[in-house]
C-alpha positions as CSV (number, residue, x, y, z in Angstrom):
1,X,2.3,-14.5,8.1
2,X,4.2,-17.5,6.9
3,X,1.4,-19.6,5.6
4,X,-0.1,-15.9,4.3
5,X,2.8,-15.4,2.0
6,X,3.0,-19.2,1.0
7,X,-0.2,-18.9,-0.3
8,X,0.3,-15.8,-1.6
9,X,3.1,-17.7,-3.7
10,X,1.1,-20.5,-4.9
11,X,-1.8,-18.5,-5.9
12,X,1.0,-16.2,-7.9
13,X,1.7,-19.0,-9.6
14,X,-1.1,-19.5,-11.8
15,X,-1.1,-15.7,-13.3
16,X,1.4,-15.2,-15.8
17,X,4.7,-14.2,-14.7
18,X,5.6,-12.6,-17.7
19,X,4.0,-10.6,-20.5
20,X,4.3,-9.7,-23.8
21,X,5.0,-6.1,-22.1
22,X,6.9,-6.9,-19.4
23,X,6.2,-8.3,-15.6
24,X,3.0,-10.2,-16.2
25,X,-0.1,-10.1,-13.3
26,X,2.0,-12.6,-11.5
27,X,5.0,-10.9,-11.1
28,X,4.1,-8.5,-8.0
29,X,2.2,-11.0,-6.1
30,X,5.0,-13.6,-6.1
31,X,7.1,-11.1,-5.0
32,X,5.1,-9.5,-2.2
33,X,4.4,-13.6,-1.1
34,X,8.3,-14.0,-1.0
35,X,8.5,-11.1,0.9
36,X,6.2,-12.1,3.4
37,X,7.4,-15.4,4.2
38,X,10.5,-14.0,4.5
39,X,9.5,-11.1,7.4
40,X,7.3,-14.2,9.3
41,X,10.5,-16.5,9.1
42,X,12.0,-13.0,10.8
43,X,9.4,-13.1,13.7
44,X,9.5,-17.0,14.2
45,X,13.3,-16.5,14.3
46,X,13.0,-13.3,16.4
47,X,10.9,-15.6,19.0
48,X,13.0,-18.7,19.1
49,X,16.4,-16.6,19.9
50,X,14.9,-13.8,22.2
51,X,11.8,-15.9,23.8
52,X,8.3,-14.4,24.2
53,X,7.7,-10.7,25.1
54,X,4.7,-10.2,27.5
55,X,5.8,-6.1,27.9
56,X,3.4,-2.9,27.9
57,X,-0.6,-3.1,27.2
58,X,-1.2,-3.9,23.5
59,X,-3.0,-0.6,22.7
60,X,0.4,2.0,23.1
61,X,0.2,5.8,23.4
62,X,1.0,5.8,19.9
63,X,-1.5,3.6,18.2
64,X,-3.8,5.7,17.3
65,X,-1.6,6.5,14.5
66,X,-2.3,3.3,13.2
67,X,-5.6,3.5,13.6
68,X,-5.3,6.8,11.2
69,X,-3.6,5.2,8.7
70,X,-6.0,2.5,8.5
71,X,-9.4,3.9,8.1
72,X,-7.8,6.5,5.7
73,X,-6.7,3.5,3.4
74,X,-10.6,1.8,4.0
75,X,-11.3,5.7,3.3
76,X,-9.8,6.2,0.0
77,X,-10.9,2.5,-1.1
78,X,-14.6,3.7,-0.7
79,X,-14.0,6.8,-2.3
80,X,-12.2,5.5,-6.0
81,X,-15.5,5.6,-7.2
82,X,-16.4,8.5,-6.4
83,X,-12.8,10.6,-7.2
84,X,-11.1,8.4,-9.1
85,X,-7.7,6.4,-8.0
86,X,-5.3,8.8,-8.8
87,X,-7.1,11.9,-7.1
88,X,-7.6,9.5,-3.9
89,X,-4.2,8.2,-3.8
90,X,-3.0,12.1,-3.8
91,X,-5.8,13.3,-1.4
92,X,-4.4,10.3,1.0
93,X,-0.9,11.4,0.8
94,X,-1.9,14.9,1.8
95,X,-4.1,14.1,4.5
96,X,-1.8,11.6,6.2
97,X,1.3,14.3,5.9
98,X,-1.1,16.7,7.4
99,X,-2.5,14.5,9.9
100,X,0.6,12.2,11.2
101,X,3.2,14.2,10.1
102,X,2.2,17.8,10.5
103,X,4.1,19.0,7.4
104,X,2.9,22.8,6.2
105,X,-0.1,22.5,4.0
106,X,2.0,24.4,1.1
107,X,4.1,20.8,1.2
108,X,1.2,18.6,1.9
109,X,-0.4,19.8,-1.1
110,X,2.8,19.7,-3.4
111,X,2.9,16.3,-2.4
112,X,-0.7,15.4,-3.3
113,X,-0.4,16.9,-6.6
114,X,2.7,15.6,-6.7
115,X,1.5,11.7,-6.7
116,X,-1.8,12.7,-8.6
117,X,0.7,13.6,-11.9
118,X,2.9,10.7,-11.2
119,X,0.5,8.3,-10.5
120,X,-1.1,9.3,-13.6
121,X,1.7,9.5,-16.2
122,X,3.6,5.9,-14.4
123,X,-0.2,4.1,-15.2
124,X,-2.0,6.0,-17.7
125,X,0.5,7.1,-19.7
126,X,4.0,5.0,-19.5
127,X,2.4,1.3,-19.0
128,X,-1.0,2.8,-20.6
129,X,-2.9,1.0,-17.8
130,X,-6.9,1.9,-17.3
131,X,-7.4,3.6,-14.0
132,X,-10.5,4.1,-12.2
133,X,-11.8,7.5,-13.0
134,X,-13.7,10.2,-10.9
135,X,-15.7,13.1,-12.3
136,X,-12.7,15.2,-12.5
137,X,-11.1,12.8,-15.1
138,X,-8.5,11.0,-12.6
């Protein structure tokens, strides 16, 4: 994770940190690089003071939440195409409320719209940023 976010850094480097706009393409990955090197230094750290942990099987009880959250992100990356970022990004939210959280559907679906109309006006409208499309228009 270490040598991850290092590179992460480095590569960060050679985008434009700032723009005439604002935060340049740079900006987030630098950040996100720093951020990882920071949580690896936090394991390392973790394993020098408390030793290694050989406890439990590695597949939990519980990791099939994981698993959820994972192909619905691989999901929603094969679907932009097809119904646009903003739409996918909502229809994830929903579905993984639904799914891991078992809200009510009446919330699930306040939510999806929800991130749909503020995913849409923070891009498209306030940093006027081209989004991928679907049929629907978002």
């Amino acid at each position: 994770m270490v040598a991850l976010g290092a590179a992460v850094v480095v590569a960060s480097r050679q985008l434009p940190y700032y723009a005439e706009y604002g935060p340049g393409p740079g900006f987030l990955p630098f950040w996100l690089g720093l951020a990882l090197v920071a949580c690896g230094l936090g394991l390392v750290a973790d394993l020098l003071v408390r030793g290694p942990r050989h406890e439990g099987r590695f597949v939990q009880p519980g990791s099939w939440r994981a698993a959820v959250v994972l192909g619905s992100l691989v999901g929603t990356i094969l679907l932009v195409p097809y119904l646009g970022l903003t739409f996918g990004l909502g229809v994830l939210s929903a579905f993984l409320m639904r799914v891991l959280g078992r809200h009510s559907w009446f919330g699930c679906v306040l939510v999806g719209v929800l991130v749909v109309a503020g995913t849409r006006w923070i891009f498209g409208v306030w940093l006027k940023l081209p989004l991928p499309e679907g049929p629907l228009g978002f």
